[in-house]
Structure formats: structure tokens, C-alpha cells
C-alpha positions as CSV (number, residue, x, y, z in Angstrom):
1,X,47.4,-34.1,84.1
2,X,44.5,-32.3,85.1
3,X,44.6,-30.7,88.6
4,X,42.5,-29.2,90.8
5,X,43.9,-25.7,89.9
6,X,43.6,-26.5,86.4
7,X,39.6,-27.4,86.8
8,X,39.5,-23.9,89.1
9,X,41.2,-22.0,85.9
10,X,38.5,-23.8,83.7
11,X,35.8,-21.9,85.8
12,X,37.4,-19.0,85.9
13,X,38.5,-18.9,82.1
14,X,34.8,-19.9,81.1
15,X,32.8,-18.1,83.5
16,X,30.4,-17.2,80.8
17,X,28.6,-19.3,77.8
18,X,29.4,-17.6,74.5
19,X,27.4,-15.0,72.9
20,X,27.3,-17.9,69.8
21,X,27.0,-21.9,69.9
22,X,29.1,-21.4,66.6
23,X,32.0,-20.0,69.5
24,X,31.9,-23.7,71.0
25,X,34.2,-25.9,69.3
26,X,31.9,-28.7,68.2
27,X,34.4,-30.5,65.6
28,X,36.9,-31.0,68.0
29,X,34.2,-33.1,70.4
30,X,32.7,-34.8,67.4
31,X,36.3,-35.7,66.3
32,X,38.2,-36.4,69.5
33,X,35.0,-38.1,71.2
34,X,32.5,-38.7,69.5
35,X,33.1,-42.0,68.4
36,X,33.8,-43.8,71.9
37,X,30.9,-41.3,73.2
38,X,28.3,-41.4,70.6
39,X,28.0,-37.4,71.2
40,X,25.2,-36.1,69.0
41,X,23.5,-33.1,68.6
42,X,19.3,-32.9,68.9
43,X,17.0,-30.0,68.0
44,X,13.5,-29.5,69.2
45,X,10.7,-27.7,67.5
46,X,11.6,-24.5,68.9
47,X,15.3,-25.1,67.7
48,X,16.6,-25.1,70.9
49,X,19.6,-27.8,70.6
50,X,20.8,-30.3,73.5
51,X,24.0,-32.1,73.4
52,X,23.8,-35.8,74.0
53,X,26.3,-38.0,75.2
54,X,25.2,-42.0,74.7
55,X,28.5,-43.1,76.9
56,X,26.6,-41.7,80.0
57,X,23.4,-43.2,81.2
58,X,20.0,-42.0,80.2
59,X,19.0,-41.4,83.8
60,X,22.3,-39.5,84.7
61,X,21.4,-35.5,84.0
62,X,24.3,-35.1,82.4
63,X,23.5,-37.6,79.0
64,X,21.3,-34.6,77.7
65,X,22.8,-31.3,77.9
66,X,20.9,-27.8,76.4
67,X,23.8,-26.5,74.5
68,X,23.1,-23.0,75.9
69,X,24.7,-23.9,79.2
70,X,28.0,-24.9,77.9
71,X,30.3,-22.7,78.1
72,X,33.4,-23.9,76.5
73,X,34.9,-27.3,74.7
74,X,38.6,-27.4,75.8
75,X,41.1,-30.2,74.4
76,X,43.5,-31.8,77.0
77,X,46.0,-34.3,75.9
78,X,44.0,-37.3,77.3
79,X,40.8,-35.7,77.7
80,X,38.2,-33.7,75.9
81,X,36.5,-31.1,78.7
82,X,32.7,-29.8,78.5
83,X,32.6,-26.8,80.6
84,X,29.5,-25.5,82.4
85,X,28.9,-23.1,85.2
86,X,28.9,-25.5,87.8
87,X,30.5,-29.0,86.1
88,X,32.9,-30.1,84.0
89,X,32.4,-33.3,82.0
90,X,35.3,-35.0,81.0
91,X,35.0,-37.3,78.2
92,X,38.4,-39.6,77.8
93,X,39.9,-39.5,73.6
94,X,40.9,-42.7,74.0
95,X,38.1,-44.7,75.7
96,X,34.5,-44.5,77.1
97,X,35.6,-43.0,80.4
98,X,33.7,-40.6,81.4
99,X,34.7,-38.0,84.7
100,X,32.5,-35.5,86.3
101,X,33.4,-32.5,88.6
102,X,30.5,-30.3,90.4
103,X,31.8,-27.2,91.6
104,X,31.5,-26.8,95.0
105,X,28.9,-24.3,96.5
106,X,30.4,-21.4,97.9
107,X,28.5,-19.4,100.8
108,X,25.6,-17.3,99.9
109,X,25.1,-13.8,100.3
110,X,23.0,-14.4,103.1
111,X,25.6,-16.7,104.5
112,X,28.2,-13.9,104.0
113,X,25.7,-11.1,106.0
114,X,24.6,-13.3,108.8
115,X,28.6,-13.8,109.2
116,X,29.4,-10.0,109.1
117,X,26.4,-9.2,111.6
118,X,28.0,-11.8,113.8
119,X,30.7,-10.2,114.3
């Protein structure tokens, strides 16, 4: 099951995007999900490489992802996560589910130093 705290250890764990997309483990989405997902993989003239995801809709940002923002594939027992700075997309193994977390902002530095002056 996939918890809150287990989402929070995702950020933590994957806090950065890997020096290499060869790090990300793109056989393991292709395998698990791409076939209720239609994932695929398009390059630009300028080689830069966005993930696509046909089981979302075109209009949602999330459909077309530049592969330099993920920061990690990670296999769950149900579920097949895309991490990202500030999401996670969840794509379900078994059907065309799909679940999306957005990481909640946190407070700003100028948040934090109008709090501290406060004081």
C-alpha cells in the first residue's frame, strides 16, 4: 500500500534527476506499463526526449513529460511510480488507472524571514 510516508520517502530518496537518463529504469515502465499506458518515448530535433503517457489526456500536463525532470522509476507491487521534484505519477500494472500526487508547497524563504522578524 502506498502511504503518505512512503510518497514523502519518494521525495526524499529522489531528490535529484540522475546524472544519466540511462540511470532511469525505462524497461521496467515499458514492461510493467506500457501496454495499458501506451508510454512512449519522443525525440525532438535537438534530441531532447519527452516521455509520453497516451492513458492521460492530451490537455493534462502530465501526458508529455521531458525526461530530464524525472527523477526516478520505482516498481510497487500494484503500481509503477514516475518520480519528479514536485509529483509523482502513478501508473496502475494492472489497469489504465492513473494517480497523481503534487507535493505540497512548503513556505518560502521570504515566508520563513518575515516569520523570524515577527517575532
Amino acid at each position: 500500500m502506498i502511504t503518505q510516508k512512503v510518497i514523502d520517502t519518494l521525495y526524499k530518496q529522489y531528490g535529484k534527476a540522475p546524472k544519466s537518463l540511462d540511470c532511469l529504469d525505462m524497461p521496467l515502465l515499458f514492461d510493467v506499463a506500457g501496454v495499458h499506458h501506451d508510454v512512449s518515448v519522443e525525440m525532438d530535433d535537438n534530441m531532447n526526449a519527452e516521455l509520453i503517457i497516451g492513458s492521460i489526456d492530451e490537455k493534462s500536463p502530465f501526458h508529455r513529460l521531458p525526461m530530464h525532470r524525472i527523477h526516478a522509476i520505482v516498481p510497487f507491487e500494484n503500481w509503477v511510480a514516475i518520480v519528479m521534484h514536485s509529483s509523482v505519477i502513478f501508473l496502475n500494472k494492472k489497469d489504465k488507472r492513473v494517480s497523481i500526487h503534487l507535493k505540497p508547497m512548503g513556505d518560502g524563504f521570504m515566508d520563513r524571514l518575515r516569520r523570524s522578524l515577527a517575532r
